[in-house]
C-alpha positions as CSV (number, residue, x, y, z in Angstrom):
1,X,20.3,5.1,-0.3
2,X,18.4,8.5,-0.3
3,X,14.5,7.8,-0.5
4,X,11.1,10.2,-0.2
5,X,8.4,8.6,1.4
6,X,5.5,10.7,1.2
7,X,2.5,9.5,3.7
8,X,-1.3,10.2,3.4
9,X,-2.1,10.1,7.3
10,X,-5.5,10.1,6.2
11,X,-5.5,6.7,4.1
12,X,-6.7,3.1,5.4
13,X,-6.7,2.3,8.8
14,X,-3.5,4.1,10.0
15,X,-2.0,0.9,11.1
16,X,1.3,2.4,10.9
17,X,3.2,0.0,9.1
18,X,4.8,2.1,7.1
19,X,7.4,3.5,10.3
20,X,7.9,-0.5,10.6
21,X,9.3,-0.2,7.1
22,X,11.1,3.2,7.6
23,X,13.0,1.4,10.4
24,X,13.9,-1.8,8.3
25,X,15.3,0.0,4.6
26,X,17.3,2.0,7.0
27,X,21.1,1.3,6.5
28,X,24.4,2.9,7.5
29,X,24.8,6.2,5.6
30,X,21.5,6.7,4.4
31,X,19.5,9.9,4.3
32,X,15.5,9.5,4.2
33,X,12.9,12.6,3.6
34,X,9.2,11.8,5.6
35,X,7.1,14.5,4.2
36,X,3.4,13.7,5.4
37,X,-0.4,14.9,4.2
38,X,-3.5,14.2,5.3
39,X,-5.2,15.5,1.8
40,X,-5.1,19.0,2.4
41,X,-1.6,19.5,0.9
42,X,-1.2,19.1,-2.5
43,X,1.1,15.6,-2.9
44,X,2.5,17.1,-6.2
45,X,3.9,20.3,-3.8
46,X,5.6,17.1,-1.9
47,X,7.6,15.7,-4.9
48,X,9.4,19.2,-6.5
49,X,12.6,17.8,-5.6
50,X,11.9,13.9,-5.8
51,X,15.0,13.8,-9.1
52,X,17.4,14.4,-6.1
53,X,16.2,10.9,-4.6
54,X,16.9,7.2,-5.6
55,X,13.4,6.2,-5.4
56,X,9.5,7.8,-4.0
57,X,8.0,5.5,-1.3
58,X,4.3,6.2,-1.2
59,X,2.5,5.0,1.7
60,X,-1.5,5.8,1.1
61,X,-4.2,4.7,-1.3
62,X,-4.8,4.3,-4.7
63,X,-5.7,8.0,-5.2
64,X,-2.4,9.3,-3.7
65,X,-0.2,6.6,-5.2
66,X,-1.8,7.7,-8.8
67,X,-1.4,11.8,-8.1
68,X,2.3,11.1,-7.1
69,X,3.2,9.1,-10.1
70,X,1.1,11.4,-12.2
71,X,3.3,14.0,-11.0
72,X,6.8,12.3,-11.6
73,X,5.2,10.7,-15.1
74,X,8.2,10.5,-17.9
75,X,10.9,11.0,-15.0
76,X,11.9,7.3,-14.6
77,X,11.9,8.0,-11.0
78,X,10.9,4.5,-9.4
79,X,8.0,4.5,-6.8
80,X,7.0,2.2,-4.5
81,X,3.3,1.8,-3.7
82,X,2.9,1.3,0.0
83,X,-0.1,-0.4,0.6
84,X,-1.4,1.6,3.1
85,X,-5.2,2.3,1.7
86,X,-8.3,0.7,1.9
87,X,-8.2,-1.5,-1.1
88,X,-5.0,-1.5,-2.0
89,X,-5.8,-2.3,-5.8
90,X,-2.0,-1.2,-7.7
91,X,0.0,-3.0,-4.7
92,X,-2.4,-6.1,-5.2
93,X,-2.3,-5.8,-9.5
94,X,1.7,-5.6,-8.7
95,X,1.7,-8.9,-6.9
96,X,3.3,-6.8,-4.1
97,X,3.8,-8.0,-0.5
98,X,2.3,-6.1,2.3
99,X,4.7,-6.9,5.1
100,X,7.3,-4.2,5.8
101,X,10.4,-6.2,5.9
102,X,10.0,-7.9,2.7
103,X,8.9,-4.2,1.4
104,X,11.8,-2.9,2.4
105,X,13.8,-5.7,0.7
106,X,11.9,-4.6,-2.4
107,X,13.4,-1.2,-1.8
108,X,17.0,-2.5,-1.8
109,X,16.5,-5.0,-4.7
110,X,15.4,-1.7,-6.7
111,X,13.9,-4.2,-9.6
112,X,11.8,-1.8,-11.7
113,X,9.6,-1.7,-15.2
114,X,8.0,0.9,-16.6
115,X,4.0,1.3,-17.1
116,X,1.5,2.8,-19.0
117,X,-0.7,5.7,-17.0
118,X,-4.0,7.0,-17.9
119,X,-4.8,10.6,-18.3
120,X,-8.9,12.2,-17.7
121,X,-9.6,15.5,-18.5
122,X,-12.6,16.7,-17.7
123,X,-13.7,20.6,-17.2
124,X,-10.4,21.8,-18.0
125,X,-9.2,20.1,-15.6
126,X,-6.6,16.5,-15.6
127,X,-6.3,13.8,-13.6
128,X,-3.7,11.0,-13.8
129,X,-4.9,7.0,-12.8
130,X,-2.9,4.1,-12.7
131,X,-5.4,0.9,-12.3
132,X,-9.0,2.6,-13.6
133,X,-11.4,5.5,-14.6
134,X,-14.8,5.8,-15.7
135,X,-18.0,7.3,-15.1
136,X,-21.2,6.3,-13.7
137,X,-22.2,3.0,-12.0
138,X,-18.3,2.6,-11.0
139,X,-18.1,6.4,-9.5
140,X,-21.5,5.4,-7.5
141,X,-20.1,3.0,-6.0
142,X,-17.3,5.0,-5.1
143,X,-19.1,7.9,-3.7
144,X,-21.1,5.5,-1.7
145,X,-18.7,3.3,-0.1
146,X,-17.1,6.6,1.3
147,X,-18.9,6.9,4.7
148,X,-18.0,2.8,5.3
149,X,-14.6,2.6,4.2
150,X,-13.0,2.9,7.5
151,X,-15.3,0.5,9.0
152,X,-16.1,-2.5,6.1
153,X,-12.8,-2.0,4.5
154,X,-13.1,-3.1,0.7
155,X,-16.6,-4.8,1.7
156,X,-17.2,-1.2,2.0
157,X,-17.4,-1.0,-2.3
158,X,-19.6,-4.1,-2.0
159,X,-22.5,-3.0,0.4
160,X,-22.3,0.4,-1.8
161,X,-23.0,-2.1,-4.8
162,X,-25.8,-4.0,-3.5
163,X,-27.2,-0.5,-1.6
164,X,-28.0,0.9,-5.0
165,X,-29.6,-1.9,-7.6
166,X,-31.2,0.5,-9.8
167,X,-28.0,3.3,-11.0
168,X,-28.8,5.8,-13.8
169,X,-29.0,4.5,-17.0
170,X,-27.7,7.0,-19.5
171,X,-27.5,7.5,-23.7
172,X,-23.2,7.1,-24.1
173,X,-21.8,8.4,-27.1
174,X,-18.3,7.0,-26.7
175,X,-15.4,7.5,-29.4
176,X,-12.8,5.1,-29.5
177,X,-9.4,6.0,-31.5
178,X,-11.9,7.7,-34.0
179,X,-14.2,5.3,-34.0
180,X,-17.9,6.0,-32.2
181,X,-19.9,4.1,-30.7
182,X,-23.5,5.0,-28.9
183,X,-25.2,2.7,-26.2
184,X,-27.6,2.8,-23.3
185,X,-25.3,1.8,-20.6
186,X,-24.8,2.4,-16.9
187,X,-21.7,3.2,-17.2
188,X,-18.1,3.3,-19.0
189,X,-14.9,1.9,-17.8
190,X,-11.3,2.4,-19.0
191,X,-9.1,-0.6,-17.7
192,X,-5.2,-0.6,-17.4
193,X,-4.8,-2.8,-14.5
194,X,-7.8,-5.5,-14.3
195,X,-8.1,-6.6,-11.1
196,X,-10.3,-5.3,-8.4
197,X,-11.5,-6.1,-5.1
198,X,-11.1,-9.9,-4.0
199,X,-9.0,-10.4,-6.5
200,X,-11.4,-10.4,-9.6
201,X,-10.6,-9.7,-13.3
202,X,-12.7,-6.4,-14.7
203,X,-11.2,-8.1,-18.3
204,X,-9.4,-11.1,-19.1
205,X,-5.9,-9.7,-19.5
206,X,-3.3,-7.5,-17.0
207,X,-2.1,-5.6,-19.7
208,X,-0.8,-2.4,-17.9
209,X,2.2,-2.3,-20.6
210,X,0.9,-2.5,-23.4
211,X,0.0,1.4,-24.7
212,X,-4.1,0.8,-24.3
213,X,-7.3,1.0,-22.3
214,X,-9.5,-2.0,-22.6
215,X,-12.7,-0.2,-22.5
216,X,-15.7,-1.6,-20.8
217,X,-19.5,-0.6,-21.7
218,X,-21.8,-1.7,-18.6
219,X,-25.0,-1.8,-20.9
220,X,-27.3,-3.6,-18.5
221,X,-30.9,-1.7,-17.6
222,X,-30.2,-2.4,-14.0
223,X,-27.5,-3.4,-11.3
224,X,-28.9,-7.4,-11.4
225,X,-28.4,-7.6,-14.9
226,X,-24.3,-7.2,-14.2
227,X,-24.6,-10.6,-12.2
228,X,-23.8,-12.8,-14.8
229,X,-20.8,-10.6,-16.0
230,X,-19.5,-11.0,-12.4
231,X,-20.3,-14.6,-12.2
232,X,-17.7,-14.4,-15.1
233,X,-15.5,-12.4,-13.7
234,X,-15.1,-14.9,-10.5
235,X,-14.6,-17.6,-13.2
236,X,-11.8,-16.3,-15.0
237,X,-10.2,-15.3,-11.7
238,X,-9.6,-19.2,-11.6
239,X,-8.4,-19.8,-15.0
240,X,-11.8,-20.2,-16.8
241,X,-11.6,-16.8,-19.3
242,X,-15.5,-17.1,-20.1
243,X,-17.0,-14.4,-21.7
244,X,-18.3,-11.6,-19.9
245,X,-22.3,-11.6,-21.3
246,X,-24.1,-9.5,-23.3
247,X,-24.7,-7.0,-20.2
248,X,-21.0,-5.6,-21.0
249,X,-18.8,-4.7,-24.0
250,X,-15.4,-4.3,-24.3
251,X,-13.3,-2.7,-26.9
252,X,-9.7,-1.1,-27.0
253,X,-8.0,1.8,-27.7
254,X,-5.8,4.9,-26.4
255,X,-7.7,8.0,-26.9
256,X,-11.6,7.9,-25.7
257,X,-14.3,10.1,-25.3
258,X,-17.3,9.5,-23.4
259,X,-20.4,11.6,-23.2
260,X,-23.8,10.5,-21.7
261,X,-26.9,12.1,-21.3
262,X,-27.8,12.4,-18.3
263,X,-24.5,13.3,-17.5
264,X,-22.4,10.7,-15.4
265,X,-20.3,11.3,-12.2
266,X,-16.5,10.8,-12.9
267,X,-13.8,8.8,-10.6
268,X,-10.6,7.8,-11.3
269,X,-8.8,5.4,-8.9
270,X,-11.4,5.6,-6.4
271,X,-11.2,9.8,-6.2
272,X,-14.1,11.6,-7.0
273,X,-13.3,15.3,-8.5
274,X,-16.9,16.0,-8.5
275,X,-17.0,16.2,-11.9
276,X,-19.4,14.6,-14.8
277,X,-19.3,13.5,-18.6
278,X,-18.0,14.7,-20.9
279,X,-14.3,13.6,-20.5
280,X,-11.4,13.0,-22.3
281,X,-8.6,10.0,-21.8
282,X,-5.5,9.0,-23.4
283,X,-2.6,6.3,-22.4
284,X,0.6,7.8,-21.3
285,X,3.0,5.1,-22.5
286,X,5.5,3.8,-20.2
287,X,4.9,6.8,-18.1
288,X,5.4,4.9,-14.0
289,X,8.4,3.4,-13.2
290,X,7.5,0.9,-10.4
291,X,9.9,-1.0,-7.8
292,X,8.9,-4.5,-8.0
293,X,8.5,-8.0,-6.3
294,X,10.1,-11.1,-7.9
295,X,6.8,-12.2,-8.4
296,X,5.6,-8.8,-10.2
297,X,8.8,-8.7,-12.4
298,X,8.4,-12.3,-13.2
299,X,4.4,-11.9,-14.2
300,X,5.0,-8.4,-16.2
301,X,8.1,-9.6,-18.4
302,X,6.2,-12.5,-19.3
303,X,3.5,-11.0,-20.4
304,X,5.0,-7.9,-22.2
């Protein structure tokens, strides 16, 4: 087996797991490529060659994980997502294991499916995400759990939350497939893997295959207002599926446009291009070819 496992040194907690796994996928004959960054290379420079490996091992957070496969989208190269950030959202939406051996058996198994990706341009400029993007209340939260992360961990995003009850409330024009829509919102969400930190459901379904964006309209006046629609979250994260209130609205579709005024900071997969509204997304079908657990291919052909 010939693998390139590309490292953000930067990421999580540096707890180094990652050479625990290097030394447990390692068999007789094999040839492995460590190429390192600790966000001041490019990951995209690091992957050029990746067609002359069997499979990319990503060990970093869900930034780097989402630039490399944005990079190797449409190659059917498989990637493993090394959880080795602080939330770890994509490993966790995979029903991926976080122990090295059984990551490592992973990597021998090679059990793969194919996902959908998300593409933001904003400012000329793309991105590519794999669990989430949006602008506003989200991208707050983002930019102020920065400074805690290495610290708090995810409770990091939580305190950022709580820190700031009273985010801007903006006039979004949002079209949908063609279809527009204009609210008063605090922000706008474009799901393709639900589930965020402590294991809660953004929307009922984990649909990551299935060529959309559920997109989510935050239209409470303030932070408390979203309470209720994370009261209902909690809920259907054990089997309940209530709704989610009137303080958010979902719809779906696989081309939006969201504009707000006053403009709205953007993040997609918890990176911050310090950019704001307007953007641009669309799906990128089947676009990620991702090394499963038994568990993950189990869940994923089920629901498919």
């Amino acid at each position: 087996m010939k693998l390139l496992i590309i490292i953000n040194i930067a990421a999580g907690f540096g707890d180094g797991s990652v050479y625990d796994y290097l030394r447990m996928v390692c068999e007789d004959g094999d040839e492995h490529a460590l190429r390192c960054t600790d966000g001041t290379t490019d990951v995209t420079s690091l992957v050029q060659d990746a067609e002359d490996f069997d499979a990319v091992v990503v060990a970093g957070g869900d930034g780097t994980i989402a630039a490399v496969t944005y990079a190797l989208a449409n190659t059917g190269i498989p990637v493993l997502p090394f959880p080795s950030g602080t939330a770890n959202l994509l490993a966790n939406n995979l029903f991926s294991p976080y122990e090295p051996h059984a990551l490592a058996r992973m990597t021998r198994e090679m059990e793969t499916l194919d996902f959908d990706l998300g593409e933001i341009e904003a400012d000329g400029k793309r991105f590519g995400f794999g669990i989430m993007a949006g602008a506003g209340y989200d991208a707050t939260i983002m930019h102020d759990a920065q400074p805690s992360k290495k610290l708090l961990g995810p409770l990091a995003y939580f305190q950022a939350a709580v820190s700031n009850p009273t985010p801007t409330v903006s006039k979004v024009k949002i079209d949908i497939d063609g279809e527009t829509l204009e609210r008063e919102a605090l922000g706008v969400l474009l799901v393709n893997f639900s589930r965020i930190q402590f294991e809660i459901p953004v929307t009922h379904g984990n649909k990551p295959r299935d060529g959309a964006f559920e997109v989510v309209i935050l239209k409470s006046e303030n932070a408390f207002g979203l309470i209720p629609a994370l009261i209902a979250c909690i809920r259907d994260r054990e089997g309940e599926f209530p709704d989610r209130t009137d303080s958010v609205e979902v719809h779906t579709g696989r081309n939006v446009s969201v504009y707000a005024d006053p403009p709205l900071q953007i993040q997609y997969d918890g990176e911050l291009p310090g950019l704001t509204t307007p953007f641009k997304a669309r799906v990128l079908d089947g676009a990620a070819r991702f090394i499963l657990s038994g568990a993950g291919y189990e869940f994923f052909t089920r629901e498919k």
